[in-house]
C-alpha positions in Angstrom: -52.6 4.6 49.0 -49.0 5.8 49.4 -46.6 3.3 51.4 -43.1 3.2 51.8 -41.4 0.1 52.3 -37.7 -0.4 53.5 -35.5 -2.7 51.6 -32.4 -4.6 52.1 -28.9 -3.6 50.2 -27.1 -5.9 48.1 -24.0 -6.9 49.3 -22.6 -6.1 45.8 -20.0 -3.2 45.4 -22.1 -1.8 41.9 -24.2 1.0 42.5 -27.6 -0.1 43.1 -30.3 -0.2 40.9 -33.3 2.4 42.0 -36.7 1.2 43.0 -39.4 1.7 40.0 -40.9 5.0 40.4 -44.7 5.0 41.0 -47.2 5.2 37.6 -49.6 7.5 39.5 -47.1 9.8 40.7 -43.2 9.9 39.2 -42.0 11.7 42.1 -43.3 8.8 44.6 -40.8 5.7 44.8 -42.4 2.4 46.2 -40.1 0.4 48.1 -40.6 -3.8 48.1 -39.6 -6.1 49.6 -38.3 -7.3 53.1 -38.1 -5.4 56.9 -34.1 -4.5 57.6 -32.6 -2.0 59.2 -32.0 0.0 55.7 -32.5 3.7 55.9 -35.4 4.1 53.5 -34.5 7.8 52.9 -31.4 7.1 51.7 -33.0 4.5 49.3 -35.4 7.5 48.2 -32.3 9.7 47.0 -30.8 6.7 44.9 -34.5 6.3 43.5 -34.8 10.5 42.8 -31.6 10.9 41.3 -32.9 11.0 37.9 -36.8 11.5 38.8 -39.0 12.9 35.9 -39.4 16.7 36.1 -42.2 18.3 37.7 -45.6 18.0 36.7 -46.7 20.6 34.6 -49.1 23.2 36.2 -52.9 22.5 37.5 -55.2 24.1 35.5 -57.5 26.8 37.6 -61.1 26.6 37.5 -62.7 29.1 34.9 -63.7 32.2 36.1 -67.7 32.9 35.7 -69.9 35.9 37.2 -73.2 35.3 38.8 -75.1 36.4 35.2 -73.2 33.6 33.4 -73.0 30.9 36.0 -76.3 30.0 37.5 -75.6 27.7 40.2 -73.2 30.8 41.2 -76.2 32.6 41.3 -78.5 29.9 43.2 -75.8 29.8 45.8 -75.4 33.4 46.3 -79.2 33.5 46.7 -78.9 30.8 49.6 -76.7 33.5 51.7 -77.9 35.7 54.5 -77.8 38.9 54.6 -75.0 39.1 56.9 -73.2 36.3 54.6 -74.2 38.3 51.5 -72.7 41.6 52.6 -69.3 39.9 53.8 -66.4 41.3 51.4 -65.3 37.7 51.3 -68.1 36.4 49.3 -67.1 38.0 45.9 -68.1 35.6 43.2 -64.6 34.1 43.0 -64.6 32.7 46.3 -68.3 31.6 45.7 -67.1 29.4 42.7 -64.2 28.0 44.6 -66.3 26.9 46.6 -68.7 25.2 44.2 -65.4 23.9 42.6 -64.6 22.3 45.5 -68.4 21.0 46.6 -70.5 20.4 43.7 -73.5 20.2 45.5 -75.0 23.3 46.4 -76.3 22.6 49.5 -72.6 21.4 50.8 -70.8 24.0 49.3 -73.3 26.8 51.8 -72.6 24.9 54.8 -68.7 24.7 53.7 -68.8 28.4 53.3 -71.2 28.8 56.6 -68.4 27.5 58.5 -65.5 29.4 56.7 -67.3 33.0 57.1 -67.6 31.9 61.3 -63.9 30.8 61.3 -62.8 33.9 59.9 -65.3 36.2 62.0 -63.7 34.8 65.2 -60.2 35.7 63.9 -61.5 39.4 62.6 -60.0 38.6 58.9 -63.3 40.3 57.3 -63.5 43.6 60.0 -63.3 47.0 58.6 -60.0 46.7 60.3 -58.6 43.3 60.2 -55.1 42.1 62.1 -51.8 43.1 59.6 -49.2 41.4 61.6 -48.5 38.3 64.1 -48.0 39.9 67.5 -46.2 36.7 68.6 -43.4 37.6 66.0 -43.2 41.1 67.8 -42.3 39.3 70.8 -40.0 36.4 69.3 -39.3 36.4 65.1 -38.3 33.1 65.0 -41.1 31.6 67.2 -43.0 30.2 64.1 -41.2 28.7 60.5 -43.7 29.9 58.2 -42.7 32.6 56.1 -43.8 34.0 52.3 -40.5 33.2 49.9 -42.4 35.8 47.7 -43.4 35.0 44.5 -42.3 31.8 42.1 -41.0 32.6 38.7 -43.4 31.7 36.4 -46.9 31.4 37.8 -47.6 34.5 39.7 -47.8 31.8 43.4 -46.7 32.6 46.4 -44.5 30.6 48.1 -44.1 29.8 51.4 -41.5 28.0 53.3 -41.7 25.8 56.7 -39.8 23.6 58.5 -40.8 22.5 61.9 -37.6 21.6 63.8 -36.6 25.4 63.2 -39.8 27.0 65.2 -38.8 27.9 68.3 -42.0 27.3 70.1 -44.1 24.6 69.2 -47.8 25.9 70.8 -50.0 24.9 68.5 -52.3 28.0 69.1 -49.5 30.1 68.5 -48.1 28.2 65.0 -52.1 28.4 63.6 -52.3 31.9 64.3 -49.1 32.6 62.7 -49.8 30.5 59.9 -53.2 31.9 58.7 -52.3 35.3 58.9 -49.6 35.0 56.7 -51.8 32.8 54.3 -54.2 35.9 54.3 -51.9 38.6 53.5 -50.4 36.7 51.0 -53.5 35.8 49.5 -54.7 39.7 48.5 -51.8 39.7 45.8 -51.8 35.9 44.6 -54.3 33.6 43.5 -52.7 30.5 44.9 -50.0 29.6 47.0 -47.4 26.5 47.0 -46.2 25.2 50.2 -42.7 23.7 50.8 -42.3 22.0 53.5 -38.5 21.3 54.9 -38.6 18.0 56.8 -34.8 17.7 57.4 -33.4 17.4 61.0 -37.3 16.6 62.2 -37.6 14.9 65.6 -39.6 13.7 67.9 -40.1 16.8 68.9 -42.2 18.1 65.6 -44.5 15.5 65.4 -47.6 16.8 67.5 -49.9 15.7 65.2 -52.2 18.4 66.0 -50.2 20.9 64.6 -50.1 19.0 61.5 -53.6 17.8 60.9 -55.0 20.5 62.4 -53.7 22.8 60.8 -53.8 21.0 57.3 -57.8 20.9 57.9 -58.1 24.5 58.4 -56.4 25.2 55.3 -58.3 22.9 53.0 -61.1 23.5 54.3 -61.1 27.5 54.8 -59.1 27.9 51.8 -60.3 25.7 49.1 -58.6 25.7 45.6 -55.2 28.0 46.8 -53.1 25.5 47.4 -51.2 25.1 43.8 -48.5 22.5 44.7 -47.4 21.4 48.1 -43.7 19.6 48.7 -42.6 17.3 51.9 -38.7 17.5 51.1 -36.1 15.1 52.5 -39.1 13.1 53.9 -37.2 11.2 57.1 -38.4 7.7 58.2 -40.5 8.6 61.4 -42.8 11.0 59.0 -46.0 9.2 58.6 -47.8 10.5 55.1 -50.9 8.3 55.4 -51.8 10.5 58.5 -51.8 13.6 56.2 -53.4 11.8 53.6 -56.5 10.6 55.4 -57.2 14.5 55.2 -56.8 15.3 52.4 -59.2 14.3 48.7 -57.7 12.9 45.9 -57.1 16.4 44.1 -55.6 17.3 46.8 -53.4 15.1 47.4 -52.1 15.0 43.4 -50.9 18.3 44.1 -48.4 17.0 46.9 -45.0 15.8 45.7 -42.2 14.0 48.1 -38.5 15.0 47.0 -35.7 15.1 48.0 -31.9 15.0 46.7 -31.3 16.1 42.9 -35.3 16.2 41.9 -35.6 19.1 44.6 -33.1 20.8 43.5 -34.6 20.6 39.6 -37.8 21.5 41.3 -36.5 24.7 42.5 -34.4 25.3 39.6 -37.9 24.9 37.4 -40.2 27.1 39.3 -39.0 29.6 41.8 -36.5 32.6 41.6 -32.7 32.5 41.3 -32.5 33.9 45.3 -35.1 31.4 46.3 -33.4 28.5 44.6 -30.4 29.6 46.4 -32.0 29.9 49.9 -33.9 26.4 49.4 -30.9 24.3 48.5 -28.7 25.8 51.3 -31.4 25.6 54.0 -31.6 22.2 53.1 -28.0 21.7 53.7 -28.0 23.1 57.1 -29.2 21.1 60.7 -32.6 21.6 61.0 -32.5 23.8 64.4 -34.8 26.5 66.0 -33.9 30.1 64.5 -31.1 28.8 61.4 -31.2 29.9 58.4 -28.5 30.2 55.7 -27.6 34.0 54.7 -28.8 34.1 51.8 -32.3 34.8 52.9 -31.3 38.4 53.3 -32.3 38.3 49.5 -35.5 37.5 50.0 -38.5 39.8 50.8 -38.4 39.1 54.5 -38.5 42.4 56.6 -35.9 42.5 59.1 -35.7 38.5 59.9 -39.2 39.2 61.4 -40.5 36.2 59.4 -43.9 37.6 58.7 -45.1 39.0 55.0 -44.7 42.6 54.2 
């Protein structure tokens, strides 16, 4: 269980010593010690300054067919008819499935409720929805938005921030959110998931916009996610409420940085004009509707925020 402590500054004029990052989890400092009224975000850059590099990539499950795998098989036979004719249950998504539920029996009614999810929303009709109406009425109304792909493993990556939405309707933001998951999804396997906590507020923290839509995605979508971030992580953001949701291989894939290791992160892993967009955006107030210009180099159609 992740917890982060405030501690009290030395009166001393030397520069402080960092906290000892955590074993499990070099990115994830662990603060001891006694309350004060110390800013522990600031303690978490002094801590990052010279945190270890990313970890390297997470390995994807093997690929198998239904003539090699046979509980791919034994689950396929469990489907309906309906179920079976879906275009969604290819034998991939099948053993992403199993991946994720080992038992074949929970892994059906996993997939049960996916295929119902996604027949509400029309993803699987001979003519499913392309764009997010709500950005046709207001771009801005929702920051979630495909960076493109990263630089060396073929993921897409999308960027959010809370305090810049515009609206914050939960219906509206999951809406928003899925369909750009699914569009992204026909061209890349996985997807990482940076999430730009600077300048959040009071405001931001409806906790059903969080969990709720953190569920959805786990559990609608399991095995995409390839690496999730929470960058400049303020005080008020509560990680245990996230983590509750979340299983342990999950939750390995989520990193907290902030300060010099995001900026090695970025420099690691995504383009040259997303680098650049990610460490100015994170320079900027967190506000509805600003972004820095350089996200005119990124494949994002007319500041409509919604994937091509």
């Amino acid at each position: 269980m992740f917890t982060l402590v405030s501690e009290s500054f030395s009166t001393s004029t030397a520069e402080p010593i960092p906290p000892p990052l955590s074993p499990a989890n070099p990115h994830l400092v662990f603060f001891r010690g006694t309350a004060s009224t110390a800013n522990p975000h600031i303690l978490l850059r002094l801590a990052q300054r010279k945190a270890a590099p990313p970890p390297p990539t997470l390995p994807s499950p093997p690929f198998l067919s239904a003539a090699t795998d046979p509980a791919l098989a034994e689950l396929r036979a469990m489907l309906s008819p309906a179920q079976a004719a879906c275009r969604h249950c290819t034998d991939e998504t099948l053993q992403r499935y199993l991946h994720a539920y080992p038992k074949k029996e929970r892994a059906h009614s996993a997939l049960s409720a996916t295929l119902e999810w996604r027949a509400e929303r029309g993803y699987d009709a001979p003519s499913p929805p392309r764009t997010c109406h709500f950005c046709a009425e207001e771009p801005n109304h929702a920051c979630f938005f495909s960076l493109g792909q990263d630089a060396k493993r073929g993921w897409e990556v999308f960027y959010s921030c809370p305090p810049r939405s515009i609206h914050m309707d939960v219906e509206k933001l999951a809406h928003h959110t899925f369909l750009q998951l699914e569009r992204a999804l026909e061209r890349s396997p996985k997807y990482v998931l940076l999430v730009d906590l600077h300048g959040m507020g009071m405001r931001d923290l409806d906790p059903r916009t969080a969990v709720g839509v953190l569920r959805a995605l786990l559990s609608h979508y399991p095995g995409r996610l390839g690496q999730g971030l929470l960058l400049d992580m303020p005080w008020l953001f509560t990680w245990e409420l996230l983590r509750k949701v979340m299983n342990e291989k999950t939750a390995a894939k989520v990193l907290m940085l902030s300060g010099t290791a995001s900026h090695s992160y970025f420099d690691e892993w995504l383009t040259p004009a997303q680098a650049t967009f990610m460490k100015e955006v994170l320079e900027m107030p967190g506000t509805p509707g600003s972004f820095p210009k350089s996200i005119e180099a990124l494949r994002v159609p007319n500041g409509t925020r919604h994937v091509e």
